[in-house]
C-alpha positions in Angstrom: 0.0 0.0 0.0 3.2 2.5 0.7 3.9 1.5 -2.8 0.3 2.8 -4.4 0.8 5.9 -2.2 4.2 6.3 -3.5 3.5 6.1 -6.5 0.0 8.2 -6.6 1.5 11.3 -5.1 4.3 11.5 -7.9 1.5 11.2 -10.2 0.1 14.5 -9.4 0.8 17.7 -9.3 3.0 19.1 -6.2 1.3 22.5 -5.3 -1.7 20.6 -4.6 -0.1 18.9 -2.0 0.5 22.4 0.3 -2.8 22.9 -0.1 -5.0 20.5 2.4 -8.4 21.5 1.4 -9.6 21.3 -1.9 -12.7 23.5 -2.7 -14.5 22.2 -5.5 -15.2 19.2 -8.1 -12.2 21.2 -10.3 -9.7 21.3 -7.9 -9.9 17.3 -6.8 -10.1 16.5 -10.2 -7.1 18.3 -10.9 -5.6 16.5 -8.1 -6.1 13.9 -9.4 -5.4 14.5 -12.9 -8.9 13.3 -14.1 -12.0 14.8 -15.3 -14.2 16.2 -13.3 -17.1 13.6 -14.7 -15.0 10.7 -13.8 -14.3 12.2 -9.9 -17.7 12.7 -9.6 -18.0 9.3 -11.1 -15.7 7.6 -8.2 -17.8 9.5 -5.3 -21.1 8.1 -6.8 -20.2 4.2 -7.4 -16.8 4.3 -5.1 -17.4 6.3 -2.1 -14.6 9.1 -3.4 -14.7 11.0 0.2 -16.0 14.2 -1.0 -17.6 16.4 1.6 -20.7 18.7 1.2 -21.4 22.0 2.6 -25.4 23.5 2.4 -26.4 26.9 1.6 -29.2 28.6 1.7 -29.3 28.5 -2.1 -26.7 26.1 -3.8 -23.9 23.8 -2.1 -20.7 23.1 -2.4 -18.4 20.6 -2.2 -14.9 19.8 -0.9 -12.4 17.2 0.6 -9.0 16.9 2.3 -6.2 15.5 0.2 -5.1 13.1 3.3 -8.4 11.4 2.6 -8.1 11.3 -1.1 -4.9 9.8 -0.6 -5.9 7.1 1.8 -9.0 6.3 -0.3 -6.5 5.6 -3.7 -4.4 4.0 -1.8 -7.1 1.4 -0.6 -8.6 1.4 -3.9 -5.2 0.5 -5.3 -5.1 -2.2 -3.0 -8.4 -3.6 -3.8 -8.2 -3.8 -7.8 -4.7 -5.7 -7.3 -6.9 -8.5 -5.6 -7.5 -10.5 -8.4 -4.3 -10.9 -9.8 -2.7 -11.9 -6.7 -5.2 -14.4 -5.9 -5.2 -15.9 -8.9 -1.3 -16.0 -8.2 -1.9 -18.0 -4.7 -1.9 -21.6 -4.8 -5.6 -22.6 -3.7 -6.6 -24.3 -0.6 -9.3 -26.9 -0.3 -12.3 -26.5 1.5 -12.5 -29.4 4.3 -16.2 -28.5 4.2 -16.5 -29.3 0.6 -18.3 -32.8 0.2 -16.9 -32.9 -3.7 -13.4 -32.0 -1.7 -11.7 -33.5 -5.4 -13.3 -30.9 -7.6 -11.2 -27.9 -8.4 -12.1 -24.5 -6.1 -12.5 -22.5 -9.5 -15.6 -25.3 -10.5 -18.0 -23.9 -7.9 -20.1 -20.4 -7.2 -19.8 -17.7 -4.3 -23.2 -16.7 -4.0 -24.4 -13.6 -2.1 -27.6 -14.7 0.1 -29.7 -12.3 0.4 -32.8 -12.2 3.2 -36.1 -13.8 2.4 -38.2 -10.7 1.8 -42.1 -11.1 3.2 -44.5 -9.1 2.0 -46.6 -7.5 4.6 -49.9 -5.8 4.4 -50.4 -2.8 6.3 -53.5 -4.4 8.6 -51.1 -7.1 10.0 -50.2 -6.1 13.1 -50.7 -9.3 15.2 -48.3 -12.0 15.6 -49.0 -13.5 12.6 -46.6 -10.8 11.3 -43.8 -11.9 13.5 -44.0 -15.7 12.7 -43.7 -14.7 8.8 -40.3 -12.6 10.2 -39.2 -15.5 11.9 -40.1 -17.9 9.3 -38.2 -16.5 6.6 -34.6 -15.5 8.7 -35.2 -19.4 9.4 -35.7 -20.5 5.9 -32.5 -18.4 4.4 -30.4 -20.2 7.5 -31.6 -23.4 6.5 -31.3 -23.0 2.7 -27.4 -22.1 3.3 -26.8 -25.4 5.2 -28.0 -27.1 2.3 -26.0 -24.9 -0.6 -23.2 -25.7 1.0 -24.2 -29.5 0.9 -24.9 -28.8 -2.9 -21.1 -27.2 -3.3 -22.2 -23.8 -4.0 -20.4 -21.2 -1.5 -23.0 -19.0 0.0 -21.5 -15.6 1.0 -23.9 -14.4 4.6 -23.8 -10.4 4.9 -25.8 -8.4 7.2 -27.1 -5.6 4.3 -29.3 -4.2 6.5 -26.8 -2.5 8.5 -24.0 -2.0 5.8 -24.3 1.6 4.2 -23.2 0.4 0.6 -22.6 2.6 -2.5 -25.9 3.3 -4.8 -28.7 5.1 -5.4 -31.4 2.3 -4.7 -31.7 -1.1 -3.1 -30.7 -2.5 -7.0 -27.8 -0.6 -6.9 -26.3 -0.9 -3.4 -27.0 -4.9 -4.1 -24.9 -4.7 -6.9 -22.3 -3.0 -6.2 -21.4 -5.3 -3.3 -21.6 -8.4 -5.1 -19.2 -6.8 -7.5 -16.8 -5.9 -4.6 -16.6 -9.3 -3.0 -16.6 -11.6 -6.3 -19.5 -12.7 -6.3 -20.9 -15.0 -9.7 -24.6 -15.0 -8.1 -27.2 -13.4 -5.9 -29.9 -14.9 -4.3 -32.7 -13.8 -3.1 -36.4 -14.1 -2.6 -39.7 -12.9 -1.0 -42.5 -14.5 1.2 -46.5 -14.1 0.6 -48.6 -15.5 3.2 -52.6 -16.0 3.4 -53.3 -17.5 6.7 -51.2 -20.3 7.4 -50.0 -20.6 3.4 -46.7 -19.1 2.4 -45.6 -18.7 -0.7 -41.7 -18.3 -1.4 -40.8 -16.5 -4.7 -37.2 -17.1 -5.2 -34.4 -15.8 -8.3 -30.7 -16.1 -8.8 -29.3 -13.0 -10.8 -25.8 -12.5 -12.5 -24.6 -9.7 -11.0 -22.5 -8.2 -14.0 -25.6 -8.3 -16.5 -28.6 -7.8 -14.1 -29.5 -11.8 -16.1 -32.3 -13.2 -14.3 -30.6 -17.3 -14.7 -33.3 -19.1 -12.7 -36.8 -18.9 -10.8 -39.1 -20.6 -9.0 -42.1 -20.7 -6.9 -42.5 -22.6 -3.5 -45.6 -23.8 -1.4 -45.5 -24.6 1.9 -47.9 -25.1 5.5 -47.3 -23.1 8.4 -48.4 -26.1 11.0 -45.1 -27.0 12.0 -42.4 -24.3 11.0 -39.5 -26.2 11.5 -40.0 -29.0 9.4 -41.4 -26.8 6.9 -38.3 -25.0 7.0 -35.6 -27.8 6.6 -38.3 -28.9 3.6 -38.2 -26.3 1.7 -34.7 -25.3 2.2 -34.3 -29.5 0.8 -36.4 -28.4 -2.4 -34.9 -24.9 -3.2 -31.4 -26.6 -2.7 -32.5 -29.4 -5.4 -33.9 -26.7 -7.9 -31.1 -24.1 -7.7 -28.7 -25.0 -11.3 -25.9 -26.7 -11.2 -23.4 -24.4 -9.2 -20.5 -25.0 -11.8 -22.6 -24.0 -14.9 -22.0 -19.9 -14.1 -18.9 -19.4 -12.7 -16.8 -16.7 -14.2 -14.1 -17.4 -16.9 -10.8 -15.2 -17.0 -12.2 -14.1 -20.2 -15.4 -13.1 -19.0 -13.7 -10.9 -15.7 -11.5 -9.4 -18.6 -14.5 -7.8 -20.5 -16.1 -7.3 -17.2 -13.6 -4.7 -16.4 -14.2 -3.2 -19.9 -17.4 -2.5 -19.1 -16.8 -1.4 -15.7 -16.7 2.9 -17.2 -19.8 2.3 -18.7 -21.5 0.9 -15.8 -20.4 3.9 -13.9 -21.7 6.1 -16.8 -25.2 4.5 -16.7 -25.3 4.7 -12.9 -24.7 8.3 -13.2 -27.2 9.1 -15.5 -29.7 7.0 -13.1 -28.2 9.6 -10.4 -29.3 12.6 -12.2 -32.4 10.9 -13.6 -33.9 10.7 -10.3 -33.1 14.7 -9.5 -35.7 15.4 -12.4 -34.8 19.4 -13.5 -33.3 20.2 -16.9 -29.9 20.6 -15.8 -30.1 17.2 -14.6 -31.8 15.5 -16.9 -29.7 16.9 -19.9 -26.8 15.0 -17.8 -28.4 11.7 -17.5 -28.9 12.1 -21.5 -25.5 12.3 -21.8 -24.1 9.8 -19.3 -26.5 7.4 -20.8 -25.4 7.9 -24.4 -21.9 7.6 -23.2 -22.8 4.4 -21.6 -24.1 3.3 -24.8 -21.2 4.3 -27.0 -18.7 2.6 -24.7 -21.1 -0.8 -24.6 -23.5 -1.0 -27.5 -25.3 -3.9 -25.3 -25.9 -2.0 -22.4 -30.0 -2.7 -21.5 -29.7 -0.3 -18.8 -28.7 2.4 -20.3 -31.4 1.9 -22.7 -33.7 2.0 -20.2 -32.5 5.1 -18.1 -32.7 7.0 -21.8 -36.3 5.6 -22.2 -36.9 6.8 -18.9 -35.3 10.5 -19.4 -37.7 10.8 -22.2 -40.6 10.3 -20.2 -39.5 12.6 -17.7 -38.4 15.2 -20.1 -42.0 15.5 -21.6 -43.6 15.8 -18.2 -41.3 18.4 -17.5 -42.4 20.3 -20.8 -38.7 19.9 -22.0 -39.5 17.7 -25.1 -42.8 17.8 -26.9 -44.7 14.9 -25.8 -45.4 13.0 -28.5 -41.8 13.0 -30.1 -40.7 11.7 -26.2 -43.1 8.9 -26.2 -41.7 8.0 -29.8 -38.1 8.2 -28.3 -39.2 6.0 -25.3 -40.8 3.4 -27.3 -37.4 3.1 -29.7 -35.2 3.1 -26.3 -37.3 0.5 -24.7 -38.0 -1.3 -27.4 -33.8 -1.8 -28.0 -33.5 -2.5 -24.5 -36.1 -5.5 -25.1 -34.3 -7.4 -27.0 -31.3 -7.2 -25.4 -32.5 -8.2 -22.1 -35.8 -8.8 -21.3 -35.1 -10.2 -18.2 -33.0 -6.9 -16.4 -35.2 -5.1 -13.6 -35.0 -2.1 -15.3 -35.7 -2.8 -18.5 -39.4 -4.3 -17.6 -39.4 -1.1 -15.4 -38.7 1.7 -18.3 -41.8 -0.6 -20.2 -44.1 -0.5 -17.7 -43.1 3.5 -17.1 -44.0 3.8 -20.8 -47.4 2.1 -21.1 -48.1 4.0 -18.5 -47.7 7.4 -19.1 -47.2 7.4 -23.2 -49.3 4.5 -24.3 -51.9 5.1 -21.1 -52.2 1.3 -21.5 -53.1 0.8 -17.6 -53.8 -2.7 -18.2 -50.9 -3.4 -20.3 -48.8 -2.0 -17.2 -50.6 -3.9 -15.1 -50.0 -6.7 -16.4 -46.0 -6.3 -16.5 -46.3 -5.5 -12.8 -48.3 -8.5 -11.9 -45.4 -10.6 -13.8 -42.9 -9.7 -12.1 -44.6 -9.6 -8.8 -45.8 -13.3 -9.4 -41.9 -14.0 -10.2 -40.8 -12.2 -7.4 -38.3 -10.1 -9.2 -39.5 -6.8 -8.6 -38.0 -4.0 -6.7 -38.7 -1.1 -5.1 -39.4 1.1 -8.2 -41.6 -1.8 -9.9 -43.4 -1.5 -6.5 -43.5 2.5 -6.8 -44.6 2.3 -10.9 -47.1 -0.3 -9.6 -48.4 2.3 -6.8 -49.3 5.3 -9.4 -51.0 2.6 -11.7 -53.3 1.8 -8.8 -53.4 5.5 -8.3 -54.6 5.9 -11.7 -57.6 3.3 -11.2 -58.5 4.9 -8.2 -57.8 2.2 -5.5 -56.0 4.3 -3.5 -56.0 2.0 -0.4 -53.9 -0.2 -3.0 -51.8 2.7 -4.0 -50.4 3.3 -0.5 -50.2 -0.2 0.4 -47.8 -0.6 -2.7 -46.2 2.6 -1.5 -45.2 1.5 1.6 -44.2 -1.8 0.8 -41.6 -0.2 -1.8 -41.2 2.4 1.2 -40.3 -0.6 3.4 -37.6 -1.8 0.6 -35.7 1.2 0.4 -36.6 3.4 3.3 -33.3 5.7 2.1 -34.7 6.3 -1.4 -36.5 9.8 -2.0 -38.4 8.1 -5.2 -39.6 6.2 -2.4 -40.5 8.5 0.2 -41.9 10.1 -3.0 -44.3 7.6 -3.6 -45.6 7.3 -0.5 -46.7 11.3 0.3 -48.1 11.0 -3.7 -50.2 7.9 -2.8 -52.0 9.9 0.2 -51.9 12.5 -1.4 -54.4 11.7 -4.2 -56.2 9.4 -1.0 -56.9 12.7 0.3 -54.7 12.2 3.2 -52.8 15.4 3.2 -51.3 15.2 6.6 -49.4 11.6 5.8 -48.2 13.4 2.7 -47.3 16.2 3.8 -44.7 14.2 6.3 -43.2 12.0 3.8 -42.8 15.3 1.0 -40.9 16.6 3.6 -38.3 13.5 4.2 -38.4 13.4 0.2 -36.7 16.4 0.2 -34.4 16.0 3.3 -33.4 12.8 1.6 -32.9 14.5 -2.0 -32.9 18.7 -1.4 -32.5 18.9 -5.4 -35.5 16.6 -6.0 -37.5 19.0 -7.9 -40.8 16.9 -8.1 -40.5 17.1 -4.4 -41.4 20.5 -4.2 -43.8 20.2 -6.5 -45.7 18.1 -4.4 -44.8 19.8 -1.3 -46.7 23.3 -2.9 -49.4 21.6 -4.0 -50.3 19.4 -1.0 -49.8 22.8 1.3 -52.2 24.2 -1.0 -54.6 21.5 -0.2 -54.5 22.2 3.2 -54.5 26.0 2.3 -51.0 27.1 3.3 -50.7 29.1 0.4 -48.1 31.1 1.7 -46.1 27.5 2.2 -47.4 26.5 -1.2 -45.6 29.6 -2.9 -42.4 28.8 -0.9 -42.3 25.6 -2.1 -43.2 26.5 -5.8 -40.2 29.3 -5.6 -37.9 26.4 -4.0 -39.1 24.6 -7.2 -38.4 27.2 -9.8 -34.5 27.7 -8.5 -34.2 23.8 -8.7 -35.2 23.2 -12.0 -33.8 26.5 -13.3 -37.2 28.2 -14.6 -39.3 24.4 -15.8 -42.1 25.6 -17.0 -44.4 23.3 -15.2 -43.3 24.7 -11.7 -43.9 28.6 -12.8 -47.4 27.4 -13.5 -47.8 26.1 -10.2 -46.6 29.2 -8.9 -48.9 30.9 -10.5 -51.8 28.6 -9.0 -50.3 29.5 -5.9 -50.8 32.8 -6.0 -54.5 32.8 -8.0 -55.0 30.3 -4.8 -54.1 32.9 -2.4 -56.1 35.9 -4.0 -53.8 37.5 -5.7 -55.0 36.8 -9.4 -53.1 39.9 -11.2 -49.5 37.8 -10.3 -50.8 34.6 -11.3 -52.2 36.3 -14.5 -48.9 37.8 -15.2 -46.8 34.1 -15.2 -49.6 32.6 -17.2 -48.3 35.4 -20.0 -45.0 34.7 -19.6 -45.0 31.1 -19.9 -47.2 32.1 -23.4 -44.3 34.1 -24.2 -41.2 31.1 -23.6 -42.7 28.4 -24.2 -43.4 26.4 -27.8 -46.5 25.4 -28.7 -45.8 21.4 -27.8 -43.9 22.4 -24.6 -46.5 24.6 -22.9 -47.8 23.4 -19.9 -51.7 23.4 -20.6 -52.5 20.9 -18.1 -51.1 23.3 -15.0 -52.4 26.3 -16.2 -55.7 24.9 -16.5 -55.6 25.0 -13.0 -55.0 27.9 -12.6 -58.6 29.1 -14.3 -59.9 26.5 -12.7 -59.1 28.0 -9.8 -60.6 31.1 -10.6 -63.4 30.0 -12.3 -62.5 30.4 -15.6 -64.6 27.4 -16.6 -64.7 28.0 -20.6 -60.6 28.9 -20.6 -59.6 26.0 -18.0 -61.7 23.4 -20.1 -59.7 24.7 -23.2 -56.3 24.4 -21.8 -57.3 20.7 -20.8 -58.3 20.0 -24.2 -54.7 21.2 -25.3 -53.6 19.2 -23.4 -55.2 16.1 -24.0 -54.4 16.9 -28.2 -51.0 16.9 -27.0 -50.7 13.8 -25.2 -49.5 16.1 -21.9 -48.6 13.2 -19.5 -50.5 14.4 -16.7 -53.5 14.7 -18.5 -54.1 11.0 -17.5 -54.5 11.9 -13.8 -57.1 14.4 -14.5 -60.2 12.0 -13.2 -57.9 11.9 -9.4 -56.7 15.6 -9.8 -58.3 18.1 -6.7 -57.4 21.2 -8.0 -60.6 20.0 -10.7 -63.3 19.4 -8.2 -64.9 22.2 -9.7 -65.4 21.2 -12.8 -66.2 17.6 -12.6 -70.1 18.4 -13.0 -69.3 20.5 -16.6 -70.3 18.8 -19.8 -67.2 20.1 -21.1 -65.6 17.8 -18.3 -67.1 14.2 -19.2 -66.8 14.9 -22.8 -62.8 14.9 -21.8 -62.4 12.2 -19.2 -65.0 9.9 -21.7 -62.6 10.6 -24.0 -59.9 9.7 -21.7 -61.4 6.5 -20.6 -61.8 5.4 -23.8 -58.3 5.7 -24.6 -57.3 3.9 -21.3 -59.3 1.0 -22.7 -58.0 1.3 -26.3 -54.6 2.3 -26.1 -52.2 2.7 -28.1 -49.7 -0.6 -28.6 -46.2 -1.3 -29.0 
């Protein structure tokens, strides 16, 4: 490691060395004689210690070179790893009952906890049996892997803080870390005293869902049910010598290594939402592309861009729905099976195709398989949103919520589900972690305004639509909810005078006719609000499809002009549009 260090410090420059602090993403880059993209890259996907400092308006950032020095050196010492293991003679396992076979012929699996699916309504012990249950089944499962020769690798990731922007992520990146071929994991319905274990094995490196299965089992007598089903999952899993990792394959692996970091940066500023950001994750994903053609991912995170791009009002509508389809559609055929992939479709039927039961569908799938994650779970929540089972909607909410507890898509989720229950007080208290979690998470304040303006705190909702606006750098969707904001709170002539400017900056395909509908509704402007929703509808505006849930038109809802629009809607909810 003196060696690495050595070495590193003649590598840069020596006036950054008098200097302990560094100040911004420019100087460390230049300390380390990168781009700034790839520092930034290294804090995101390999814990780069960079510190933050908050502002009333922006942040900064900064680190101390000591610290940027240990954390190469360690990193040094962690990518020589593999080529001095695979310099070490190898040492048999005594455990092994195949103790002949060579140690390079079986799997190290990362084991991941059995995840049971609550509802919210149980509270009783039935609950804590299912807990029990399931830390039981993974202990029993590893005794038998082990029996089978695989080499089952125990972590407790419920207390490790690992590097990621989601539960996918985090996952992910620690099975690259220790080696891992495979992860394992699984989740746990129950209806009385059935349970019903949904089980997958995943390459790690492509996302590759290799196997699945479904189990049954009684409750009567839990520890023979146990050791059973740990015997029958054992028995199903593939043959642990069919995916371990060739030399070959760890070579390319480290190929793709810069494009995996490029594709989980443009998921980083996907999830932030303003035009700024979003015009980054366009880039990182195309650079993902370009450095591997056959990245799904990256695929998907463009598909996704897309879609929030046009509900921003930063791409006309229709010609982001077109580049969403041909994104997903790519992404498709090269793996069908990745998380994300299924995700970016079922974001797409959604809110371009407004094929509910086309999403639903996809969602059910992967439920049934039990290889969805938290933002399946949160896609799943707004599609129940949508139909208006709202008891449904949170329920999802907080079981994605319960996944990822850290995520502010989550916490998200979760205030937007009450939300559109009515429950204003619940969403009000997980807007505000939202943001806490994510203070550039424009669509946070978004929600924060409006759900203050349901309670009518419209000073609160202006505050929050101002926070909004410096966010996203002027999106044109957030002015307009400024400007219901201040109709909201009687002062009309303000909220008359943004409406004019957003006429005067915004294009024809980019104007936010669904928000400034609102805004006459809110005054009463029946004939002019019903107008700006049938430009919206023309245009395929995204939100347009939530209009039927929407509070601020409760005043409208008895109109002809009204039900002429949501028939129309309805009808195209039934008929959609395919792929």
């Amino acid at each position: 490691m003196q060696s690495s260090s050595a070495s590193f410090r003649g590598s840069v420059d020596s006036t950054q060395w008098t200097k302990e602090r560094l100040d911004s993403w420019k100087e460390v880059a230049s300390f380390f004689r990168r781009e700034v993209r790839t520092v930034q890259l290294w804090e995101k996907s390999e814990g780069l210690p960079v510190r933050r400092q908050h502002h009333k308006k922006l942040g900064s950032v900064y680190a101390y070179r000591q610290e940027l020095e240990a954390w190469w050196a360690a990193r040094s010492a962690i990518h020589a790893v593999p080529t001095e293991a695979a310099a070490a003679p190898r040492i048999e396992d005594p455990m092994r009952t195949a103790a002949s076979a060579d140690a390079s012929d079986y799997c190290r699996i990362l084991v991941l906890p059995f995840e049971p699916i609550h509802s919210p309504l149980d509270r009783g012990p039935l609950r804590q049996i299912v807990e029990e249950f399931a830390e039981g089944l993974k202990n029993d499962l590893v005794v038998d892997m082990v029996r089978s020769n695989f080499r089952p690798i125990l972590l407790p990731l419920r207390n490790l803080a690992i590097q990621g922007s989601s539960t996918h992520d985090r996952v992910k990146n620690m099975a690259r870390e220790l080696g891992t071929d495979l992860v394992l994991s699984g989740s746990i319905r129950y209806s009385g005293n059935q349970v019903r274990i949904s089980a997958q094995m995943i390459r790690p490196s492509d996302s590759l869902c290799l196997w699945s299965d479904r189990f049954d089992a009684a409750l009567d007598n839990i520890l023979s049910a146990q050791a059973e089903l740990a015997r029958r999952m054992a028995r199903a899993l593939p043959d642990p010598r069919s995916h371990t990792v060739k030399a070959s394959e760890q070579s390319l692996a480290s190929t793709q290594n810069v494009a995996f970091h490029a594709c989980s940066m443009g998921f980083h500023f996907w999830q932030r939402r303003g035009r700024n950001a979003l015009t980054k994750a366009i880039t990182y994903f195309q650079d993902a592309i370009e450095l591997e053609p056959a990245c799904a991912e990256a695929y998907a995170g463009l598909a996704d861009t897309y879609v929030s791009l046009s509900y921003n009002h930063l791409m006309p509508a229709r010609n982001a729905a077109d580049s969403a389809q041909a994104a997903v559609e790519t992404a498709l055929k090269l793996d069908r099976n990745s998380i994300r992939v299924r995700n970016a479709l079922i974001n797409l039927l959604i809110h371009c195709s407004w094929d509910l039961t086309g999403a639903e569908r996809e969602c059910r799938e992967l439920l049934e398989a039990g290889t969805m994650d938290a933002r399946t779970i949160q896609l799943y929540s707004s599609l129940m949103n949508l139909r208006g089972r709202h008891q449904d909607a949170i329920n999802l909410a907080l079981h994605a919520y319960r996944l990822d507890p850290e995520s502010d898509l989550t916490n998200g989720q979760v205030s937007l589900a009450y939300f559109y229950a009515g429950d204003y007080g619940s969403a009000l208290s997980y807007v505000r972690r939202t943001i806490d979690l994510e203070p550039q998470f424009l669509m946070g304040y978004a929600l924060l305004g409006r759900t203050e303006a349901e309670l009518g705190n419209w000073d609160a909702a202006i505050a929050a639509f101002k926070r909004g606006i410096e966010v996203s750098h002027g999106c044109p969707f957030i002015k307009a909810l400024l400007a219901y904001g201040y109709a909201g709170s009687g002062d009309p002539l303000r909220a008359h005078a943004i409406l004019r400017e957003l006429e005067m900056q915004s294009q024809d395909e980019c104007f936010p006719a669904y928000d400034v509908s609102a805004v006459h509704a809110i005054l009463n402007q029946e004939s002019e609000a019903l107008q700006r929703i049938n430009e919206a509808y023309g245009t395929r505006d995204m939100k347009t499809i939530f209009l039927q849930h929407d509070p601020r038109f409760a005043n409208l809802r008895n109109t002809a002009g009204y039900k002429q629009i949501t028939s129309a809607l309805f009808s195209e909810v039934t008929n959609p549009a395919r792929l």
